[in-house]
PASEBA-1860 file (N, C-alpha, C; in nm, 3 decimals):
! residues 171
1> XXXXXXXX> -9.489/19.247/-0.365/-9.551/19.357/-0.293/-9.575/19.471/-0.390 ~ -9.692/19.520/-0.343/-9.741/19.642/-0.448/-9.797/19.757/-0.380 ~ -9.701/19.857/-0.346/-9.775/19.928/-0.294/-9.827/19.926/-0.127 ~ -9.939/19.910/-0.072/-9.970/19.889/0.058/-10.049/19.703/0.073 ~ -10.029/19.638/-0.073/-10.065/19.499/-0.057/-9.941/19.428/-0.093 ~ -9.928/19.316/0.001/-9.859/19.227/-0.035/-9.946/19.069/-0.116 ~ -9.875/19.014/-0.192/-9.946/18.881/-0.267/-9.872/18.787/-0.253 ~ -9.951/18.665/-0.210/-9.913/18.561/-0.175/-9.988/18.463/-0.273
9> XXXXXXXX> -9.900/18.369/-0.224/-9.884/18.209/-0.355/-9.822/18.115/-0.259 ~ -9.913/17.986/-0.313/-9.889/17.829/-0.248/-10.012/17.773/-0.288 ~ -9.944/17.663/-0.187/-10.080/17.592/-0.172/-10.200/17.595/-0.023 ~ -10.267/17.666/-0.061/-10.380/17.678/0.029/-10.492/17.663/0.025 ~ -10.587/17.671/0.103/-10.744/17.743/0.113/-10.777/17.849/0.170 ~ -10.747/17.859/0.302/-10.776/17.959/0.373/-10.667/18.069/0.373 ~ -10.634/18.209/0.440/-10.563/18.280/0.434/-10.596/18.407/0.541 ~ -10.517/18.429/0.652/-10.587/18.550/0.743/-10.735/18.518/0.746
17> XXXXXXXX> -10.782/18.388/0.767/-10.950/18.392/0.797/-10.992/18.393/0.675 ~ -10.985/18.448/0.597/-11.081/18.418/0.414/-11.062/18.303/0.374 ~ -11.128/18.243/0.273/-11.145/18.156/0.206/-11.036/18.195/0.062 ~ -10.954/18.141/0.071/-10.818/18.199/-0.052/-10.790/18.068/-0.113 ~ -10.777/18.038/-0.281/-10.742/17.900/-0.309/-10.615/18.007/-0.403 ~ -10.476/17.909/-0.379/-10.348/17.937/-0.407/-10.324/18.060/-0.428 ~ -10.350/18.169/-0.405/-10.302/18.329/-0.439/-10.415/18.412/-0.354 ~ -10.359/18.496/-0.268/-10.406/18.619/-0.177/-10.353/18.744/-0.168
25> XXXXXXXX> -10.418/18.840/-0.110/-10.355/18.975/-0.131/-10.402/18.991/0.013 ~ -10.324/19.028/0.092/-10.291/19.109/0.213/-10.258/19.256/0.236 ~ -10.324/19.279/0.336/-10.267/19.442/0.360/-10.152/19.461/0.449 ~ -10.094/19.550/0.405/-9.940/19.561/0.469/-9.966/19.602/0.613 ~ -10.029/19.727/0.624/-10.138/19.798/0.689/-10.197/19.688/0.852 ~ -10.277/19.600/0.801/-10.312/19.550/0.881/-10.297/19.360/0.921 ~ -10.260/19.345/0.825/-10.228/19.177/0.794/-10.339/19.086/0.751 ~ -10.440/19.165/0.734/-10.535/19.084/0.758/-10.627/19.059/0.550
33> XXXXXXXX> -10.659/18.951/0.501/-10.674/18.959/0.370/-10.767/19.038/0.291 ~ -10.779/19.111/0.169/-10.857/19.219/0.121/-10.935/19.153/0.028 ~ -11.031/19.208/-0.025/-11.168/19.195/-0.093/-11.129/19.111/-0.236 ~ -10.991/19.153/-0.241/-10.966/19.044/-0.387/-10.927/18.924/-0.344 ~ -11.055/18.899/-0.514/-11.025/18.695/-0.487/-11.052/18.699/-0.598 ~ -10.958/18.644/-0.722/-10.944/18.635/-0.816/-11.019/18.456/-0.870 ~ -11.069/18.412/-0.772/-11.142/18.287/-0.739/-10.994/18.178/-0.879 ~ -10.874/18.228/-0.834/-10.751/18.081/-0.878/-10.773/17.963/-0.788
41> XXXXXXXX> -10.778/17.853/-0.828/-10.769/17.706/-0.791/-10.664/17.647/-0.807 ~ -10.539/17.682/-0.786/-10.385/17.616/-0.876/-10.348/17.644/-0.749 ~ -10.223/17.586/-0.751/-10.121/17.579/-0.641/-10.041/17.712/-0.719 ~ -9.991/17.779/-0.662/-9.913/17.907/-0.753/-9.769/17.923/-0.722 ~ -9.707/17.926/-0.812/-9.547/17.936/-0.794/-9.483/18.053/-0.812 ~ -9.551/18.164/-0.867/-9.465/18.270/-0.931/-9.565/18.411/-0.904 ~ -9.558/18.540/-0.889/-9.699/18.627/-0.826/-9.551/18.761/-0.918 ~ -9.628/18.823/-1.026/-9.570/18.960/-1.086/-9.689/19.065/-1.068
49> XXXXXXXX> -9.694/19.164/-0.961/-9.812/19.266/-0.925/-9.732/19.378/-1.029 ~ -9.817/19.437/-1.074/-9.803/19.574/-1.160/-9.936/19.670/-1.128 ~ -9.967/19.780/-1.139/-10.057/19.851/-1.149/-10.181/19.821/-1.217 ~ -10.249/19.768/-1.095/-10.383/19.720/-1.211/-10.409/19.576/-1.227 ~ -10.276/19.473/-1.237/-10.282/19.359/-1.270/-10.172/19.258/-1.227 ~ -10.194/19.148/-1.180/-10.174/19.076/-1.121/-10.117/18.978/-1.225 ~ -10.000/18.894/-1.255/-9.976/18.748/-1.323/-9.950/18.666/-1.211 ~ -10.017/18.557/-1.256/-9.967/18.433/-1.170/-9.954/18.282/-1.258
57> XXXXXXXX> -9.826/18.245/-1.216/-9.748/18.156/-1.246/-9.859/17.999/-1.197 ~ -9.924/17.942/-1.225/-10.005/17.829/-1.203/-9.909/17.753/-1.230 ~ -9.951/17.618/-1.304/-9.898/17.477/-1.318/-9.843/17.534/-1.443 ~ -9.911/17.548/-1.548/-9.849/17.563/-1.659/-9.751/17.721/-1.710 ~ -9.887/17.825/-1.714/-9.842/17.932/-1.801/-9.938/18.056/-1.654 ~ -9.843/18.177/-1.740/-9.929/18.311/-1.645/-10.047/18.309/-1.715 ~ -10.084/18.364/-1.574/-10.262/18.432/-1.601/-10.276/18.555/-1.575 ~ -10.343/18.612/-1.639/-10.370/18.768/-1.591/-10.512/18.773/-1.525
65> XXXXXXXX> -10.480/18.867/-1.377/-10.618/18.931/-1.285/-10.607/19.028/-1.284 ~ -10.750/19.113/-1.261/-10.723/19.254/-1.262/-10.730/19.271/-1.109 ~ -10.647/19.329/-1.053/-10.628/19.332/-0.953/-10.681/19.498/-0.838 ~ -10.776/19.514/-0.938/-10.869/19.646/-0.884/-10.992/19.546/-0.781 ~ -10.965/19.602/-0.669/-11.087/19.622/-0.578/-11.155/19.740/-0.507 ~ -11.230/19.742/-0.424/-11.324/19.836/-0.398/-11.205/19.948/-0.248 ~ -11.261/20.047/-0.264/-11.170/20.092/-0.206/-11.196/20.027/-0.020 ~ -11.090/20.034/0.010/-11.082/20.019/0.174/-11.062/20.148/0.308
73> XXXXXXXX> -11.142/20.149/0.369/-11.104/20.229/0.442/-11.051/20.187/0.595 ~ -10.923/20.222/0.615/-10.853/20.107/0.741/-10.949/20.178/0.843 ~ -10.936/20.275/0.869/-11.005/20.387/0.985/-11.003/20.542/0.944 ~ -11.137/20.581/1.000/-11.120/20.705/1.027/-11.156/20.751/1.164 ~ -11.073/20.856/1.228/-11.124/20.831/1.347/-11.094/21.007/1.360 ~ -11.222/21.063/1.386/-11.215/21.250/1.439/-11.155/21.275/1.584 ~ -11.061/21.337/1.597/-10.964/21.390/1.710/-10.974/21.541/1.742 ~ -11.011/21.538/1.897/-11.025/21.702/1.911/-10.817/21.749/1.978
81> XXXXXXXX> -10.814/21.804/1.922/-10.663/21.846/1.897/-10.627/22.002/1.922 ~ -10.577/22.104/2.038/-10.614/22.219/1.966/-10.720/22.321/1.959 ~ -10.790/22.279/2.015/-10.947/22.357/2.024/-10.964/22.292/1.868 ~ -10.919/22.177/1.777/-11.025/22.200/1.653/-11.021/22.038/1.646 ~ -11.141/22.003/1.551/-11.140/21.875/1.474/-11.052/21.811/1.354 ~ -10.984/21.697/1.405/-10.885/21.672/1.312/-10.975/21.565/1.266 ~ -11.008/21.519/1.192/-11.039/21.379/1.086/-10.949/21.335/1.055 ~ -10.920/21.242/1.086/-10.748/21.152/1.023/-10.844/21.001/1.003
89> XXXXXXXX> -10.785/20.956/0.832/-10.834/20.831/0.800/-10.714/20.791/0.664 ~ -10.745/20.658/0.646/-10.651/20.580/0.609/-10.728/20.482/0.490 ~ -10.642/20.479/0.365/-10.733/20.373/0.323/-10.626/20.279/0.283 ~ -10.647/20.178/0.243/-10.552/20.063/0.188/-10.551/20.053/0.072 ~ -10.656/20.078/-0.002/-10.599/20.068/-0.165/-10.737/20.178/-0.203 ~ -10.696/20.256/-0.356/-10.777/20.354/-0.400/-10.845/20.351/-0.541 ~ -10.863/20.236/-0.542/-10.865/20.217/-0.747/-11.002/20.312/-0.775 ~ -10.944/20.410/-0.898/-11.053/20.468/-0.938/-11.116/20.599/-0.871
97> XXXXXXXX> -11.042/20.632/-0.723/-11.095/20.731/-0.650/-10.983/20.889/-0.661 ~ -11.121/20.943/-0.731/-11.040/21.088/-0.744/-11.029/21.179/-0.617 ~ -11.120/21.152/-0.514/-11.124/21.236/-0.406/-11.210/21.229/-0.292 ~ -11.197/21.299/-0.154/-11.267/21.257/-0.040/-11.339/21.389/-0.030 ~ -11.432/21.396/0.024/-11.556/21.521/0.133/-11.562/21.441/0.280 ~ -11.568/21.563/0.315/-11.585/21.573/0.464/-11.730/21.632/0.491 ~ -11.823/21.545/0.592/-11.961/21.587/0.599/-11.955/21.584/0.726 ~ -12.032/21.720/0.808/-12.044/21.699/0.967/-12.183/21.762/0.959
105> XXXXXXXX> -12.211/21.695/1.066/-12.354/21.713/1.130/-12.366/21.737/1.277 ~ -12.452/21.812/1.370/-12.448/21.833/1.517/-12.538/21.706/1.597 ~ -12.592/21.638/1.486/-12.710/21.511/1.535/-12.635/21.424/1.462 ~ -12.644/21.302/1.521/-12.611/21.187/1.422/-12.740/21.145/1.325 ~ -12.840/21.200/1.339/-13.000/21.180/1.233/-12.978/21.288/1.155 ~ -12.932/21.395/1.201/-12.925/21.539/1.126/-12.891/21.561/1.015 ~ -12.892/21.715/0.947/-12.852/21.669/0.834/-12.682/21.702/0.807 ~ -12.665/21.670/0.721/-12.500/21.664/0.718/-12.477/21.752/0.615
113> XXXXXXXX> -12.321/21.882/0.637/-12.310/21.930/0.513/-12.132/21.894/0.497 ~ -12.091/21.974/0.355/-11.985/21.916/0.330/-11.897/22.073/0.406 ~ -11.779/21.990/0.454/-11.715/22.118/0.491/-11.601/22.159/0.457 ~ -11.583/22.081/0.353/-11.431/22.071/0.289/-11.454/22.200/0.176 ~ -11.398/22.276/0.122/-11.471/22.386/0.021/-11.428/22.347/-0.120 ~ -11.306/22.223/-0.112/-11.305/22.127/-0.253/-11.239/22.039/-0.235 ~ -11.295/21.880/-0.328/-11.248/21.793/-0.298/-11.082/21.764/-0.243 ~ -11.100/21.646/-0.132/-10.967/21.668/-0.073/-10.942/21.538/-0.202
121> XXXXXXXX> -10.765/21.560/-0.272/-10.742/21.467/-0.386/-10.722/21.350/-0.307 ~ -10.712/21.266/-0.374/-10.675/21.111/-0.352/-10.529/21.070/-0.386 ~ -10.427/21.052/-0.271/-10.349/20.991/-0.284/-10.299/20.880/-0.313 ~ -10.348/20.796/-0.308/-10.348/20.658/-0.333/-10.375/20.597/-0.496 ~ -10.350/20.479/-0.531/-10.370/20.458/-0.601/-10.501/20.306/-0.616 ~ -10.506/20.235/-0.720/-10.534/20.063/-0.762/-10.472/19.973/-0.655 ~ -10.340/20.038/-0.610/-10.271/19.929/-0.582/-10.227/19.990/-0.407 ~ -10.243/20.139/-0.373/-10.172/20.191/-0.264/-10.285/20.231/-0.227
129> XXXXXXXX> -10.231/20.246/-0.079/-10.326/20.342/-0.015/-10.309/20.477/0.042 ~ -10.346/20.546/0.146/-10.286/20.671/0.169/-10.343/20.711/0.347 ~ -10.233/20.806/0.382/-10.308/20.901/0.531/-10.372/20.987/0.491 ~ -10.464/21.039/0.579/-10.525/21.123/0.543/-10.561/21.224/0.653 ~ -10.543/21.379/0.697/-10.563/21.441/0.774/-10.639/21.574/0.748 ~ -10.772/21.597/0.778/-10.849/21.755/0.749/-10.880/21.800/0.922 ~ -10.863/21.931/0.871/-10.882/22.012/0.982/-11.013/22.048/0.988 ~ -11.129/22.067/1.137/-11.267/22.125/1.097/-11.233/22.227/1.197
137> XXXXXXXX> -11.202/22.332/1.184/-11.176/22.467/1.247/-11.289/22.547/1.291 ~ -11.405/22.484/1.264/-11.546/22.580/1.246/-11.607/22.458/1.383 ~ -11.561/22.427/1.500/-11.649/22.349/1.583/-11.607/22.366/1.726 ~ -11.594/22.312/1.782/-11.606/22.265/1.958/-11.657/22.327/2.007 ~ -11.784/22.328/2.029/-11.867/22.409/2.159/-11.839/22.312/2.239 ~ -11.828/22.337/2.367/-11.884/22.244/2.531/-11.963/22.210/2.549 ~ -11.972/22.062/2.555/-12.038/21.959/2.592/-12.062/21.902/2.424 ~ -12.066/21.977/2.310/-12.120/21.930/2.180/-12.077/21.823/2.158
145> XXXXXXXX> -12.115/21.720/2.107/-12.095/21.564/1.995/-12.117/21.632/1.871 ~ -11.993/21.607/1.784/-11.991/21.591/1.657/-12.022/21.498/1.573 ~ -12.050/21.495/1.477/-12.067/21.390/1.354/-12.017/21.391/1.220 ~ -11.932/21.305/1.212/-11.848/21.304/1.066/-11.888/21.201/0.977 ~ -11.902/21.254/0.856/-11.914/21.121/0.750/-11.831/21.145/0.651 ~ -11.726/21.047/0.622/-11.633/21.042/0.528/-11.736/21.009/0.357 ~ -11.690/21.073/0.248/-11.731/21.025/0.129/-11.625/21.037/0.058 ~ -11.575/20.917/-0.042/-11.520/20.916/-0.129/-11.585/20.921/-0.273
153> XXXXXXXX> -11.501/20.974/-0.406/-11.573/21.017/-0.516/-11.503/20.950/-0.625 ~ -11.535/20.880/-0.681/-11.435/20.824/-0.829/-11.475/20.862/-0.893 ~ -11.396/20.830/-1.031/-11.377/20.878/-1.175/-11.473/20.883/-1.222 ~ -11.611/20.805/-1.199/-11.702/20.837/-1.271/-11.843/20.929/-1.188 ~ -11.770/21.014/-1.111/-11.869/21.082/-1.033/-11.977/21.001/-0.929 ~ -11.933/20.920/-0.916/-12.026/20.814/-0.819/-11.935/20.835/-0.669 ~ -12.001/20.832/-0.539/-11.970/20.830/-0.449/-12.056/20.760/-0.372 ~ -11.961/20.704/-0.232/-12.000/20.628/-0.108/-12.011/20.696/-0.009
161> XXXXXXXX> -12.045/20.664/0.129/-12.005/20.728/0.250/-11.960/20.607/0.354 ~ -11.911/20.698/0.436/-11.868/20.615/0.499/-11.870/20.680/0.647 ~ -11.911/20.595/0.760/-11.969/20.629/0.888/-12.114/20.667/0.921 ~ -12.137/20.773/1.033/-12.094/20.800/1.079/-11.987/20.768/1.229 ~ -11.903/20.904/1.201/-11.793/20.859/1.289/-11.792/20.997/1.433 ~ -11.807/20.993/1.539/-11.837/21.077/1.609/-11.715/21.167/1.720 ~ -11.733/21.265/1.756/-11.653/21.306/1.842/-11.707/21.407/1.964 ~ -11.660/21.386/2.067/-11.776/21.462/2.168/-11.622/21.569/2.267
169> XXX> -11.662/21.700/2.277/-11.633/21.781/2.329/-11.654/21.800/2.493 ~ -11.605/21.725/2.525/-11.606/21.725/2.671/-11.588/21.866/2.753 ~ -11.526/21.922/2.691/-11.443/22.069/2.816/-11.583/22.158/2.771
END
């Protein structure tokens, strides 16, 4: 176990629904198997996770995988809490990600700005993942639907998004 993945070894194919030949990585998180597939064909006897890299014990001798995948996001889900917007999200593993933005919009077509005033850091690591909770203090009118889009930012200034994720103000 490493972190928020656990690694598994035998003899298999399949694994939580994926296609896995002798070695898988699972999320602790949710049970269910993650984006690495180091595409091993061996029956595996032995699994040493370190930061970054993976050995596995095959028939003969270790092998080294790099055991970086793309980041995961378990959920994010916006909560009116308080009179304010909470964003709470979760990721399972962070390789490479220096930090998150928070983007809301009043349309889900609309345009979106960032409302965070600097990157929120990244807890997580290659191998962990992290909670995550921002406050949007600047919202709830009555009757309004919100719109959130999560973005994450790595090391090399490249970013994703992720959603949108919505929340509607009922009172």
């Amino acid at each position: 176990m490493n972190g928020s993945t656990i690694y598994v070894g035998g003899s298999f194919r399949r694994i939580a629904g994926k296609a896995r030949s002798g070695i898988a990585a699972l999320s602790t998180f949710s049970g269910k198997a993650t984006a690495w597939n180091p595409g091993y064909h061996k029956e595996t006897h032995a699994i040493a996770a370190v930061p970054n890299r993976v050995y596995i014990d095959g028939s003969t001798a270790f092998e080294q995988y790099d055991s970086a995948r793309p980041l995961e996001i378990v959920y994010c889900k916006p909560v009116i809490s308080r009179g304010q917007v909470k964003v709470k999200w979760m990721t399972d593993v962070e390789p490479h990600i220096v930090g998150f933005n928070i983007l809301r919009s009043n349309a889900l077509d609309g345009e979106y700005s960032s409302i965070n005033p600097v990157i929120i850091p990244a807890l997580g690591s290659a191998m962990a993942g992290a909670r995550y909770k921002f406050t949007d203090e600047d919202v709830l009118k009555p009757g309004q639907t919100y719109y959130y889009i999560l973005e994450h930012v790595d090391d090399k200034g490249m970013s994703r998004v992720h959603g949108p994720f919505a929340v509607a103000n009922a009172a």
